[in-house]
C-alpha positions as CSV (number, residue, x, y, z in Angstrom):
1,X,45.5,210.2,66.9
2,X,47.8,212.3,68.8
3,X,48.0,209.6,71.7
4,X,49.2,207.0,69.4
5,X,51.8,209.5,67.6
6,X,53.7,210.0,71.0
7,X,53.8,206.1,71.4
8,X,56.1,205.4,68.4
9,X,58.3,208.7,68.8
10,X,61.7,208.1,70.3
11,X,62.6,211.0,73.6
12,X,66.1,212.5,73.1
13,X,67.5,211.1,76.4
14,X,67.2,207.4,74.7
15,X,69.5,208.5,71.5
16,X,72.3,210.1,74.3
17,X,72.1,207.2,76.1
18,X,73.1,204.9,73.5
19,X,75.5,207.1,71.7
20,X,77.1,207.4,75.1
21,X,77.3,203.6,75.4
22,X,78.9,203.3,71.9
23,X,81.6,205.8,73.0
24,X,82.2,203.7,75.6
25,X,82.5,200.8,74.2
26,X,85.2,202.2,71.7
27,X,87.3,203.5,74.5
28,X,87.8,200.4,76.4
29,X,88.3,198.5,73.0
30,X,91.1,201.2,72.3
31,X,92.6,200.8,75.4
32,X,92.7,197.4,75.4
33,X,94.7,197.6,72.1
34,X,97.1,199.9,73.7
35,X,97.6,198.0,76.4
36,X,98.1,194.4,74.3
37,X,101.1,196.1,72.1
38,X,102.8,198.1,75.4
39,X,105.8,195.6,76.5
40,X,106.3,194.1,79.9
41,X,108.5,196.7,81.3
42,X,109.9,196.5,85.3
43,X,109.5,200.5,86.4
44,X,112.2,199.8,89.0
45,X,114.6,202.9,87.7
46,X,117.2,200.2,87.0
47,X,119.2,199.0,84.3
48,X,116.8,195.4,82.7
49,X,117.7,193.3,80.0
50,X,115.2,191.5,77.9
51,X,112.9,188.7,79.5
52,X,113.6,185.4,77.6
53,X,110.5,183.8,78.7
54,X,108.7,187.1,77.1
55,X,110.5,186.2,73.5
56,X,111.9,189.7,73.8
57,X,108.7,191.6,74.4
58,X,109.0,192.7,78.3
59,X,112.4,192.8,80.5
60,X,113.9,191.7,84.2
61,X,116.5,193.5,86.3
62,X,119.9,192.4,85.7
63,X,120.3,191.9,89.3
64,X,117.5,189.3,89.0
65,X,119.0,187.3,86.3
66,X,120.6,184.4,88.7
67,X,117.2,184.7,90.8
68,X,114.5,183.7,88.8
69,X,113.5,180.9,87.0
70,X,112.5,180.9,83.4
71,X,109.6,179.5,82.4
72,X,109.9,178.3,78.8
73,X,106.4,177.3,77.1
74,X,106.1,173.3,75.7
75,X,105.0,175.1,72.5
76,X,108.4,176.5,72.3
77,X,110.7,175.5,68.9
78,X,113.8,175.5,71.2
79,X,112.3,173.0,72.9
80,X,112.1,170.5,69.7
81,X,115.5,170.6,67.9
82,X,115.0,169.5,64.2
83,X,116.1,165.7,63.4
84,X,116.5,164.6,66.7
85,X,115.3,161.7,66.2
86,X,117.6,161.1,63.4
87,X,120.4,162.2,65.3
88,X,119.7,159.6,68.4
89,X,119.4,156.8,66.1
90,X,122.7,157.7,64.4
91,X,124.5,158.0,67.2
92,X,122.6,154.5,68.1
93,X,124.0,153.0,65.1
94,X,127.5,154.3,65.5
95,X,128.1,152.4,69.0
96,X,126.4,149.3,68.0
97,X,129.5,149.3,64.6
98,X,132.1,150.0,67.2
99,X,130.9,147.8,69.8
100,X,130.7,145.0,67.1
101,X,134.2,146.1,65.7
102,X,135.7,146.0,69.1
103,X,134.5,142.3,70.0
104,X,135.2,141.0,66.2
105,X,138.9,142.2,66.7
106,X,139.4,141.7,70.1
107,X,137.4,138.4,70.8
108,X,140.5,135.4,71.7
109,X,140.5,133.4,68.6
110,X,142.4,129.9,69.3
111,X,145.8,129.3,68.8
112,X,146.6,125.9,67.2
113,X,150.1,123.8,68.1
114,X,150.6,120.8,66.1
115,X,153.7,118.7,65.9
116,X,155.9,118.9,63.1
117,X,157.5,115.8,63.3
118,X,161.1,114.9,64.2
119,X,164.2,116.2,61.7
120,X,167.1,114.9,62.7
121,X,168.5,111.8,64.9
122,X,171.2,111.1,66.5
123,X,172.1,109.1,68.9
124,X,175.1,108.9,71.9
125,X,176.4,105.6,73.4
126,X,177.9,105.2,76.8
127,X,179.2,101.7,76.7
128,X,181.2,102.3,79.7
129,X,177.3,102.4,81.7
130,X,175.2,100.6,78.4
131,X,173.7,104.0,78.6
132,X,171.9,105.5,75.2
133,X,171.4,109.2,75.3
134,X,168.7,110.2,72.9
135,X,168.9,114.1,72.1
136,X,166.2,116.1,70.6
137,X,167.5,118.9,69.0
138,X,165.5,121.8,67.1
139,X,166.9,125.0,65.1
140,X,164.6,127.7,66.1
141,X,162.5,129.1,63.5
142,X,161.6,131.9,66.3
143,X,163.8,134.6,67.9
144,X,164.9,132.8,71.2
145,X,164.6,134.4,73.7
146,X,165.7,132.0,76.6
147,X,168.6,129.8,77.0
148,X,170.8,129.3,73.6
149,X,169.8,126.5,71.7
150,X,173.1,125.0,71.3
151,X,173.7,124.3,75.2
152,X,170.6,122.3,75.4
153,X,170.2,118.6,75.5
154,X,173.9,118.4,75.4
155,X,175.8,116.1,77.5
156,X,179.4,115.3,77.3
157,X,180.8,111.5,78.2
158,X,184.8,110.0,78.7
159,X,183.6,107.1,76.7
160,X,181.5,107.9,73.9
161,X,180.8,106.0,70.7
162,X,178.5,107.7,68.6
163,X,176.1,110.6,68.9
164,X,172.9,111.1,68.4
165,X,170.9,114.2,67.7
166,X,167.0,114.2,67.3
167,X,165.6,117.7,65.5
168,X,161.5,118.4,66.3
169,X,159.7,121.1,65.5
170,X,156.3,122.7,67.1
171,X,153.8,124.6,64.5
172,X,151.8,127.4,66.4
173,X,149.3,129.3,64.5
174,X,148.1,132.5,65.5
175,X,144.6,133.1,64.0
176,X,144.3,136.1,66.4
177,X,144.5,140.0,65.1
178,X,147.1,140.7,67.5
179,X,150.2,139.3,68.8
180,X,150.1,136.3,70.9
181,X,153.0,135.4,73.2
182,X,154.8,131.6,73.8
183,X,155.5,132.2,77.2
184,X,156.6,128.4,78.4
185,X,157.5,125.3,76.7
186,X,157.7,122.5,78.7
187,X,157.8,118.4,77.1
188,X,158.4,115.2,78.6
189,X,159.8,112.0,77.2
190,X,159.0,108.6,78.0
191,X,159.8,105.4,77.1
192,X,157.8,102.3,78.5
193,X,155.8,104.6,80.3
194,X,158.9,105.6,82.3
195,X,159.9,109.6,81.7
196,X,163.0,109.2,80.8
197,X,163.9,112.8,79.8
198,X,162.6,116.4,79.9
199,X,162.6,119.9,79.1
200,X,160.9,123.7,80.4
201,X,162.1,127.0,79.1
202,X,160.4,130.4,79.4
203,X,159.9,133.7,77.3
204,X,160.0,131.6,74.0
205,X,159.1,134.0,71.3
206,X,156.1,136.5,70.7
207,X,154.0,135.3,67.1
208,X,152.7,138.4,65.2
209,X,149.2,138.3,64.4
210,X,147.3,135.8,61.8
211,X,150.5,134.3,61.0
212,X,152.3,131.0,61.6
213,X,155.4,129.8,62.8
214,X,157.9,127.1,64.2
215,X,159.1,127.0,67.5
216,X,161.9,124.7,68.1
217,X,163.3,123.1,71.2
218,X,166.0,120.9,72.3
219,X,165.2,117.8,74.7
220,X,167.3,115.1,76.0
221,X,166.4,111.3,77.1
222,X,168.7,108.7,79.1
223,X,167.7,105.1,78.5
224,X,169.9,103.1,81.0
225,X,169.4,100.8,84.3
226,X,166.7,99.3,84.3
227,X,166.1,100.2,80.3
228,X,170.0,98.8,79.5
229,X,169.0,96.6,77.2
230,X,168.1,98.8,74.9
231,X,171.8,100.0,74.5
232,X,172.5,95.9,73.1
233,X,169.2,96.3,70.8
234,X,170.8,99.8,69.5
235,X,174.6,98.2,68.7
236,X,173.5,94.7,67.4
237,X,175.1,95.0,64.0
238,X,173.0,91.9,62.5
239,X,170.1,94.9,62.5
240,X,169.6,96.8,59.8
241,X,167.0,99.5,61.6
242,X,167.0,100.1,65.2
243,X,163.4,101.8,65.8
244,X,162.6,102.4,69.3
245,X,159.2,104.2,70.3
246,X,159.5,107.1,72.2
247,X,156.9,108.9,73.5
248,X,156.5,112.9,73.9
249,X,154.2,115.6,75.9
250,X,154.7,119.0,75.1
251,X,152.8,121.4,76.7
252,X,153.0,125.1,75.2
253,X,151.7,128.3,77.3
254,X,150.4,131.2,75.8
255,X,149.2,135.0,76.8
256,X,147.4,137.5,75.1
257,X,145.1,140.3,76.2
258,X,145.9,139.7,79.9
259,X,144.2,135.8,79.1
260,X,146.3,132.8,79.7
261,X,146.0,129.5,77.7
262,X,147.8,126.5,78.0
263,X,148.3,123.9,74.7
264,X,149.2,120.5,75.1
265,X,150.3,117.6,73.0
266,X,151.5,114.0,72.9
267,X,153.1,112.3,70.3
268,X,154.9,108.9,69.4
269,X,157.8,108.8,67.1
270,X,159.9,106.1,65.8
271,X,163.5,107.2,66.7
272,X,166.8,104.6,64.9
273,X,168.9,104.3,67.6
274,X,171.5,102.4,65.3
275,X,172.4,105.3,62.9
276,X,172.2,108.8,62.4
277,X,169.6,109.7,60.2
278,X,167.8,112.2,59.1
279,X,163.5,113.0,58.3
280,X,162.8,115.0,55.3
């Protein structure tokens, strides 16, 4: 019995040894606290500032501050702004409206020139040379800005009869939204496929956006030598209506935005060389 009885007992140096364990244990535990809430700290004896890849828990040498790199952890809020992606596709947004205002406002539109017909005839006889002088006169419905429109197409003779004045008018619609500027004017005549008279001038007006307006020009036409028979059809006086066809080609230049365009036209009109008259 008393063989069995010392089997089960437990000897004092088992129950120190454990105990002593247990302290252990709680020591390194403790000191492992202490050391997980004591701050990064350089023991340097100089002045530190706080370490911004610590979030404010340990701090670097100011001398060290242009030296080292700061390593900034992908789990970090200041790396992932809020409603960036709103922002980006804002500002996304706002260049594709400008870029779409830009080329809606700036894109060349055309510029249309039609003719506006003739206004006024009249014609001037040289009988001396059975010359006819056919002169195409316009009032400008545009600032001029070339020659004066009076001393245009105007011819003076010893021996003259009757004169003749022809008024035409160009229409030249801007469909732009800016200005648009007539920067040549040039038209030919012809009669019987012979050019018989002409006229070029520069700088002719400047046309303010989406607007329309008349520019006006003055040309002259000589119908003699080999065409003097027409200055017998013009003074029969058996003939009530003189029409002669006369043939014109206007071309009209035109700048805006540094692009350069050119316009032309041709036209036939009936012109009485018999009598002054005058289109409506």
């Amino acid at each position: 019995m008393g063989s069995q009885h010392s089997a089960f007992a437990h000897p004092p140096s088992c129950k120190r040894r454990k105990a002593d364990d247990r302290e252990n244990f709680l020591a390194e535990r403790e000191q492992e606290e202490a050391i997980a809430q004591f701050p990064y700290v350089e023991f340097t004896g100089r002045d530190s500032i706080t370490c911004l890849t610590c979030q404010g828990t340990g701090y670097i040498p100011t001398e060290q501050v242009n030296e080292l790199v700061a390593l900034i952890p992908h789990s970090d809020q200041r790396l992932r702004p809020q409603r960036t992606k709103q922002y980006v596709l804002l500002s996304v947004l706002l260049c594709l409206l400008a870029s779409g205002l830009v080329v809606f406002f700036l894109f060349p539109h055309s510029v249309l020139v039609d003719d506006d017909g003739i206004k006024v005839v009249k014609v001037t006889f040289n009988k001396q040379d059975s010359l006819v002088i056919l002169a195409i006169t316009v009032r400008l419905g545009l600032p001029f800005l070339g020659r004066a429109p009076s001393s245009l197409g105007l011819r003076t003779f010893t021996r003259v009869s009757s004169l003749a004045l022809m008024q035409a008018t160009l229409k030249i619609r801007n469909s732009n939204f800016y200005p648009v500027a007539v920067t040549s004017l040039s038209s030919q005549v012809q009669y019987m496929n012979t050019v018989v008279g002409s006229y070029l001038t520069s700088n002719v007006s400047l046309i303010p956006p989406r607007s329309e307006h008349l520019v006006n020009f003055t040309a002259k036409a000589e119908m003699g030598g080999p065409f003097s028979y027409v200055y017998f059809f013009c003074t029969l006086p058996d003939i009530l209506v003189h029409n002669i066809v006369v043939f014109m080609r206007t071309s009209v230049k035109i700048s805006y935005i540094g692009h350069m365009t050119q316009s032309s036209l041709e036209t036939h009109h009936y012109v009485d060389c018999g009598a002054n008259s005058t289109a409506v």
